[in-house]
Backbone as ProteinMPNN parsed JSONL, in Angstrom:
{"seq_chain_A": "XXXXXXXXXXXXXXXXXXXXXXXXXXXXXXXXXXXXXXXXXXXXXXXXXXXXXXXXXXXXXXXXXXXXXXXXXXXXXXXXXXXXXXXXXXXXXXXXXXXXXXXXXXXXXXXXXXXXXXXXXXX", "coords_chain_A": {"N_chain_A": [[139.86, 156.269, 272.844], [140.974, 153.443, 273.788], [141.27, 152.256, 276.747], [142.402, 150.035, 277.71], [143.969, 149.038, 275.869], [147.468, 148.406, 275.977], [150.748, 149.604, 276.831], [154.463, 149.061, 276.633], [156.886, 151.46, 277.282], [160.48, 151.981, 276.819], [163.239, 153.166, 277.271], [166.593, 154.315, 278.26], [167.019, 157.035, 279.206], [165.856, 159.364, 280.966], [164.371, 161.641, 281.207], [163.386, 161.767, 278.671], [162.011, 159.364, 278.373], [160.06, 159.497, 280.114], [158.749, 162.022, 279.333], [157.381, 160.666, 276.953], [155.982, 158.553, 278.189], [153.605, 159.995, 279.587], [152.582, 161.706, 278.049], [151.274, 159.779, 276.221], [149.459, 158.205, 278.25], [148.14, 160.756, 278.601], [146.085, 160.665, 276.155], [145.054, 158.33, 276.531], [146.548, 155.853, 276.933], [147.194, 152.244, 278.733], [150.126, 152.82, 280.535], [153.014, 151.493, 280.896], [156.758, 151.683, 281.848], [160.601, 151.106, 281.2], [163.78, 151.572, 282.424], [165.55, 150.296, 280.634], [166.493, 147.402, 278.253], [166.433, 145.061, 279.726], [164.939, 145.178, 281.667], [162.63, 145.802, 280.775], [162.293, 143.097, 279.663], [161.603, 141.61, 281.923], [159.554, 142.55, 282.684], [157.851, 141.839, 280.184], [157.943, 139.271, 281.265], [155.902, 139.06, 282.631], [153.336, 141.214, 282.052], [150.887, 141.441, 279.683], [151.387, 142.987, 276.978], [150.258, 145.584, 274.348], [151.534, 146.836, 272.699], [155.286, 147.606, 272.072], [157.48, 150.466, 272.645], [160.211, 151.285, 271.661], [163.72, 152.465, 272.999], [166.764, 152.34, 270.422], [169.538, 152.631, 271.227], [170.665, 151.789, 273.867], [172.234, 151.3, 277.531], [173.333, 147.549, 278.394], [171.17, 145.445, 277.905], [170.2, 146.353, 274.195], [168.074, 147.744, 271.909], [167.505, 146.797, 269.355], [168.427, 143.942, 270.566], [166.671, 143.565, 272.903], [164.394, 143.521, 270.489], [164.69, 141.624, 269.215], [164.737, 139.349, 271.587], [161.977, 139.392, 272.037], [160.931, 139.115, 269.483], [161.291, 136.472, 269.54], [159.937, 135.449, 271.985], [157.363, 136.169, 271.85], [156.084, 136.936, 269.295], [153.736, 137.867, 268.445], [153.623, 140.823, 269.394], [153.595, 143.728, 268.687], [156.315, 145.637, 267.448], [158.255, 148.927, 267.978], [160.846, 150.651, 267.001], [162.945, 153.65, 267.976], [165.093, 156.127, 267.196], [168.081, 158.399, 267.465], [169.508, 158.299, 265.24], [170.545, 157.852, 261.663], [168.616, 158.224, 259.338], [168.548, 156.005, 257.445], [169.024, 154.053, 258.749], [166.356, 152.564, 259.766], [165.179, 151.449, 257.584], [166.523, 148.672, 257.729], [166.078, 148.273, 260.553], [163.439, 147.732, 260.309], [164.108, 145.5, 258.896], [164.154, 143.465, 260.663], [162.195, 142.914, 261.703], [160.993, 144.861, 263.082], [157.644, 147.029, 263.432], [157.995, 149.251, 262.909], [159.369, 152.316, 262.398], [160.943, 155.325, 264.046], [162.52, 158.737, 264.15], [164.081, 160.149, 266.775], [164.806, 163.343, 267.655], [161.661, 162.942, 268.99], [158.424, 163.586, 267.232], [155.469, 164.422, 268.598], [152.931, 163.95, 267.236], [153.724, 162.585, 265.454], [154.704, 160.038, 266.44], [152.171, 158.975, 267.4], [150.524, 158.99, 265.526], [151.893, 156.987, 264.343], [151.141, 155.385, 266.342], [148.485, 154.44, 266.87], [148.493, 153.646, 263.748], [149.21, 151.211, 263.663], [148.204, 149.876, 266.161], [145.07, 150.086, 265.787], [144.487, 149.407, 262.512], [142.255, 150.074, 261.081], [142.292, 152.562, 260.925]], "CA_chain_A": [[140.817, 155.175, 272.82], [140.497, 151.627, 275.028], [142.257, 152.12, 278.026], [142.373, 148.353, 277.783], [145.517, 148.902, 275.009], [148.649, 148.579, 277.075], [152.062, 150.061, 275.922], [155.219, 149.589, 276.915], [157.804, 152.534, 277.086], [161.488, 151.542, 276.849], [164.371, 154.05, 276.946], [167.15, 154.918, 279.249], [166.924, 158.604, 278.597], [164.902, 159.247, 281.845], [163.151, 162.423, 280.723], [162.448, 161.65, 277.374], [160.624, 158.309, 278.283], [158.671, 160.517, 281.001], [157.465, 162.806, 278.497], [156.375, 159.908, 275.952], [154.763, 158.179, 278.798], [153.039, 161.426, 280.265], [151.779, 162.101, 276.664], [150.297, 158.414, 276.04], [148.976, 158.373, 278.935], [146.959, 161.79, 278.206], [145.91, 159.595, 275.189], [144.062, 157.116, 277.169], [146.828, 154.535, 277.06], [147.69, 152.783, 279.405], [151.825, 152.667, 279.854], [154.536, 150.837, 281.764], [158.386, 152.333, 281.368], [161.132, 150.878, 281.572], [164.933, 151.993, 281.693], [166.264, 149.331, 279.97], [165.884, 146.306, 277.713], [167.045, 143.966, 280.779], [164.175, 145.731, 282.9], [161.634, 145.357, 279.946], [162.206, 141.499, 279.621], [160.822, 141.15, 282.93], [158.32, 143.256, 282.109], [157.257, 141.174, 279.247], [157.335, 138.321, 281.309], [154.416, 139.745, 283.663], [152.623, 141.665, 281.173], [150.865, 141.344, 277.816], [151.145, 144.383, 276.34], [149.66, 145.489, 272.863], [152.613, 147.782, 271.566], [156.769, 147.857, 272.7], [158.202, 151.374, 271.64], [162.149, 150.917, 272.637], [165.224, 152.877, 272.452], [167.887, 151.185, 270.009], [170.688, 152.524, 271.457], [170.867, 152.039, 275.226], [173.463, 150.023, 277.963], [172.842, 146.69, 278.001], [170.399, 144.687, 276.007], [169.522, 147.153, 273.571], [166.611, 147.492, 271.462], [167.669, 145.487, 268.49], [168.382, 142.845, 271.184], [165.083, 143.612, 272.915], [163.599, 143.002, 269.093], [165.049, 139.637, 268.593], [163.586, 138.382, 272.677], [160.641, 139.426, 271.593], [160.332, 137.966, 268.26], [161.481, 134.602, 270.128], [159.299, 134.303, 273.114], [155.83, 137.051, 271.714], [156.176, 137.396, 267.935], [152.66, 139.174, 267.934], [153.517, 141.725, 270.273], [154.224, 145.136, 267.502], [157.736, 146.854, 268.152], [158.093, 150.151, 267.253], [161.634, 151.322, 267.573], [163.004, 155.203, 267.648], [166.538, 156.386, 267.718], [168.436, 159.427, 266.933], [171.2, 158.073, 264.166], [170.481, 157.818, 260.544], [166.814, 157.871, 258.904], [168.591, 154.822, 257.09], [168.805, 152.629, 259.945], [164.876, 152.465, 260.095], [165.103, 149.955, 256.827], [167.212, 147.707, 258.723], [165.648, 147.923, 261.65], [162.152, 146.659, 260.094], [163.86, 144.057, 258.223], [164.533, 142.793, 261.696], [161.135, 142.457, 262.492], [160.205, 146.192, 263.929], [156.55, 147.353, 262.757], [157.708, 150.865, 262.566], [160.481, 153.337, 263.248], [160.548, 157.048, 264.168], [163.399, 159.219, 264.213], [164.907, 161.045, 267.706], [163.711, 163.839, 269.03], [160.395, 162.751, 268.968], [157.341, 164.383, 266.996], [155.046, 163.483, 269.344], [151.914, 163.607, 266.592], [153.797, 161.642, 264.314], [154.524, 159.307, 267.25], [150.665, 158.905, 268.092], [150.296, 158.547, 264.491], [152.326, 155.141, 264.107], [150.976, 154.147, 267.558], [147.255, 154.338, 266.022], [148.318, 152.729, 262.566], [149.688, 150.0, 264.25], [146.904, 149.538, 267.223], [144.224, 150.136, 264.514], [144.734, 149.236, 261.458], [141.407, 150.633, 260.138], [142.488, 154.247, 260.891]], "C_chain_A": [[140.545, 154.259, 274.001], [141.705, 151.78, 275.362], [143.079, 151.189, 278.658], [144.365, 148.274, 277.027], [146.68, 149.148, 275.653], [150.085, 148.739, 275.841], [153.438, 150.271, 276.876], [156.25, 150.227, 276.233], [159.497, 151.564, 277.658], [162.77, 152.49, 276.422], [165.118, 154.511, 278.186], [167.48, 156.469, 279.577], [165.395, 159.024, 279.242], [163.411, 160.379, 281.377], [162.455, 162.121, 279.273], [161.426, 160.616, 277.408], [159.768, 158.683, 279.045], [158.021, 160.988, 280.16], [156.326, 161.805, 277.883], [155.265, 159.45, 277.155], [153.794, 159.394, 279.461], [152.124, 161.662, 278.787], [150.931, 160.833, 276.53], [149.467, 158.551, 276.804], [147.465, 159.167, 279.242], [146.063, 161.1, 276.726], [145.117, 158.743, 274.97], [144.751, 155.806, 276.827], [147.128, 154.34, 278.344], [149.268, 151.958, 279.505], [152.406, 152.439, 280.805], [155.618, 151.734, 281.07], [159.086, 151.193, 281.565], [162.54, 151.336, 281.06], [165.813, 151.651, 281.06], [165.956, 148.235, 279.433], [166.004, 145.255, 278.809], [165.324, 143.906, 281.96], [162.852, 145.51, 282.138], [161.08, 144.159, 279.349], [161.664, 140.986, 281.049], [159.626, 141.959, 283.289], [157.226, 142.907, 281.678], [157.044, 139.701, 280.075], [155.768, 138.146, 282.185], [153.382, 140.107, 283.106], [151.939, 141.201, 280.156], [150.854, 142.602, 277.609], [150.988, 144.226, 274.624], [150.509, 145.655, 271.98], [154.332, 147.709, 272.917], [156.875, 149.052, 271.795], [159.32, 151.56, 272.791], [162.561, 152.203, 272.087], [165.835, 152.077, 271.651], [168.652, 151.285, 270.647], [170.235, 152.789, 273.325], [171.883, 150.671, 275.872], [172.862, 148.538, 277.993], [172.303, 146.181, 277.262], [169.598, 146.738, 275.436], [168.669, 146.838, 273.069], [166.683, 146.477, 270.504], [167.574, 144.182, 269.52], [167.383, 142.856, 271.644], [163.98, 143.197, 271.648], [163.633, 141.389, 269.364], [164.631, 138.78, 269.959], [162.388, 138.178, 271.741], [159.897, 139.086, 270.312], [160.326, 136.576, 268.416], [160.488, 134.315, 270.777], [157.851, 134.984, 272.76], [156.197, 137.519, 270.26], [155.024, 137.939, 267.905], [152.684, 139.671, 268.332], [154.447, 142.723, 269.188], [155.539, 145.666, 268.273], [157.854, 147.845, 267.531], [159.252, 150.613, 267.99], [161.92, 152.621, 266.989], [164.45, 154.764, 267.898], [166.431, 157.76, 266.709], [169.607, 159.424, 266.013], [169.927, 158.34, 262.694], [169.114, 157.718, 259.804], [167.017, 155.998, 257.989], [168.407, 153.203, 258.189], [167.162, 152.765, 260.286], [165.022, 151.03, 259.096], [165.449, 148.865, 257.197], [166.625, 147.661, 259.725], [163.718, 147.015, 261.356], [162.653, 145.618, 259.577], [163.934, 143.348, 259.52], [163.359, 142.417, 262.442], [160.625, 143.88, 263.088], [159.094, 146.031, 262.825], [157.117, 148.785, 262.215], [159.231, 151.609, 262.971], [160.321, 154.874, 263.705], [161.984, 157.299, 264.377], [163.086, 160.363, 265.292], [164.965, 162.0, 267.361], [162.28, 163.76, 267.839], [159.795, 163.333, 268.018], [156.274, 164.178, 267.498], [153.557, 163.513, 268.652], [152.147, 162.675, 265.78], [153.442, 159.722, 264.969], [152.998, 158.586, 267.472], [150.114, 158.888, 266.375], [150.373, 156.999, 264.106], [151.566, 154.509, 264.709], [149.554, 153.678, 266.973], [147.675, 153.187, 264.678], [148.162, 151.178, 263.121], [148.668, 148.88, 265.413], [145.541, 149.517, 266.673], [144.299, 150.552, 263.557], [143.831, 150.377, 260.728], [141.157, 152.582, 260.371], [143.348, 154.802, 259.976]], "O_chain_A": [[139.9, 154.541, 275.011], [142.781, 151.61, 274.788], [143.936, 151.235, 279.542], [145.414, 147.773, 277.432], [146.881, 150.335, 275.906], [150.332, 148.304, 274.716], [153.607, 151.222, 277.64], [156.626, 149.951, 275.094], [159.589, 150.76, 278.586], [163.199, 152.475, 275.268], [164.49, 155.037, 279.105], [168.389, 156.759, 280.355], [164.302, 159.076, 278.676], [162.201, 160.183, 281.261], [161.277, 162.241, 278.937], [160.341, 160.669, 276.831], [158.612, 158.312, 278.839], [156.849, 160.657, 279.979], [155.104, 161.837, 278.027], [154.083, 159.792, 277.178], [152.98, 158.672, 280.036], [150.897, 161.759, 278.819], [149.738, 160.987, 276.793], [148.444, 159.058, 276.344], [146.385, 158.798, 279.704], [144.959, 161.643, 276.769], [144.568, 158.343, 273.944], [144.109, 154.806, 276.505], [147.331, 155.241, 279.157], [149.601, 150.94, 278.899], [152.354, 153.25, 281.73], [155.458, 152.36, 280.022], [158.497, 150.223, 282.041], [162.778, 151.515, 279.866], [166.804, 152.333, 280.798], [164.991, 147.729, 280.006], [165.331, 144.293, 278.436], [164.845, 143.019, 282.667], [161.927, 145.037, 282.798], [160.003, 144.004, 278.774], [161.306, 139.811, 281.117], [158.903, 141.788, 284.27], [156.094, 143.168, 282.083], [156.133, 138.965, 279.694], [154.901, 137.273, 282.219], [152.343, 139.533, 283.432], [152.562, 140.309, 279.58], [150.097, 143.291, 278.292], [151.347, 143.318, 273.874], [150.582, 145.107, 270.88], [154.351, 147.756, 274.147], [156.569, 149.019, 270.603], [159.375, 151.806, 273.996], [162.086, 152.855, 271.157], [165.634, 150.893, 271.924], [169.012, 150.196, 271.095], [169.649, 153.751, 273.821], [172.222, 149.625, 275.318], [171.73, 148.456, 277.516], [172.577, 146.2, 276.062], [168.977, 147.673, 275.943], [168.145, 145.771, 273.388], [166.087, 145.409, 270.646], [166.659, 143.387, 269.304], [166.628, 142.122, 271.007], [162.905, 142.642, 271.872], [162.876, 140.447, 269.601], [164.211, 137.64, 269.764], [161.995, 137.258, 271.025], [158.702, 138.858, 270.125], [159.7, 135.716, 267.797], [159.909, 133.249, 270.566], [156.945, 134.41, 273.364], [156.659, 138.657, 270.188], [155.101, 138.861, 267.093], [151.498, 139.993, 268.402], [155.638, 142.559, 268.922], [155.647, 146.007, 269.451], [157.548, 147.773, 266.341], [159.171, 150.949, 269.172], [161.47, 152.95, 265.891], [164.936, 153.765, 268.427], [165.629, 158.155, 265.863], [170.487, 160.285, 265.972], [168.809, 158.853, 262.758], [168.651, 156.587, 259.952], [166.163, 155.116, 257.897], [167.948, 152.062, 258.245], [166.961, 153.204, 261.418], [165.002, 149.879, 259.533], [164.669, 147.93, 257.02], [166.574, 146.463, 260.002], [163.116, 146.134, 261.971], [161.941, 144.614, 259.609], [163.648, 142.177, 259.267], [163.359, 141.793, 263.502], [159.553, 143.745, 263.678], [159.187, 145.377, 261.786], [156.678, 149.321, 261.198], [159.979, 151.235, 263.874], [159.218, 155.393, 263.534], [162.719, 156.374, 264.722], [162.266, 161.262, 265.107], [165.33, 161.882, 266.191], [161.994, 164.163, 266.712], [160.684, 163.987, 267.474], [155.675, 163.462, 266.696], [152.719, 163.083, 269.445], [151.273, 161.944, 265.313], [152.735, 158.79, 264.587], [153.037, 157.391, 267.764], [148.899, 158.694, 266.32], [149.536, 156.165, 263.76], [151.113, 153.43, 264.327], [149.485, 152.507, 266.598], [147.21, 152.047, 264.659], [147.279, 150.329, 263.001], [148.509, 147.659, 265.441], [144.793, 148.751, 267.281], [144.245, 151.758, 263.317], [144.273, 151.295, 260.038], [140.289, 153.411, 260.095], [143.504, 156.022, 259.935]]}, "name": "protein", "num_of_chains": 1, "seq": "XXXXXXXXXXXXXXXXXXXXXXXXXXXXXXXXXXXXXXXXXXXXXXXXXXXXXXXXXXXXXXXXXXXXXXXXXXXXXXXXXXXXXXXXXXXXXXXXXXXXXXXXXXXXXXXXXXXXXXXXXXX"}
């Protein structure tokens, strides 16, 4: 994997976005955090990154709201949100513009599955 592909991590749910980033990482990405959508908008304004994978539900701007920046000011930048509610709220959440969803707690092959589809297509 190209070390080059940058990813940011977005969840206030300190250990769980450790692990993901700790796992990417091993991966050969490479990965920013951040603990909040507020903290990830200034993130984005510093950065390019290839891939966003958010929290939905966190304080402040959440991820949906994190979606809708980021379809305003970087519409080609992929979002890939997770949460732990309803497998239905995934449909809704792509019509909103996500590439992808995953459902809370993690699988962290499935995870590294999407991130691949999404980062190359031709896999």
């Amino acid at each position: 994997m190209n070390t080059a592909l940058k990813i940011l991590v977005v969840d206030d749910d300190a250990l769980g976005r450790h692990n993901v980033v700790y796992f990417l990482r091993l991966e050969d990405y490479a990965v920013d955090e951040a603990c909040d959508g507020n903290q990830a908008v200034l993130l984005l304004d510093q950065v390019k990154f290839d891939l966003v994978l958010s929290d939905v539900m966190m304080p402040g701007l959440n991820g949906i709201s994190l979606l809708a920046h980021i379809r305003s000011v970087a519409p080609d930048i992929p979002v890939l949100l997770m949460s732990g509610f309803t497998p239905g709220e995934g449909k809704e959440i792509i019509k909103l513009g996500a590439v992808d969803f995953i459902m809370k707690p993690l699988d962290l092959d499935v995870l590294l599955s999407k991130i691949r589809r999404v980062l190359d297509p031709k896999c």
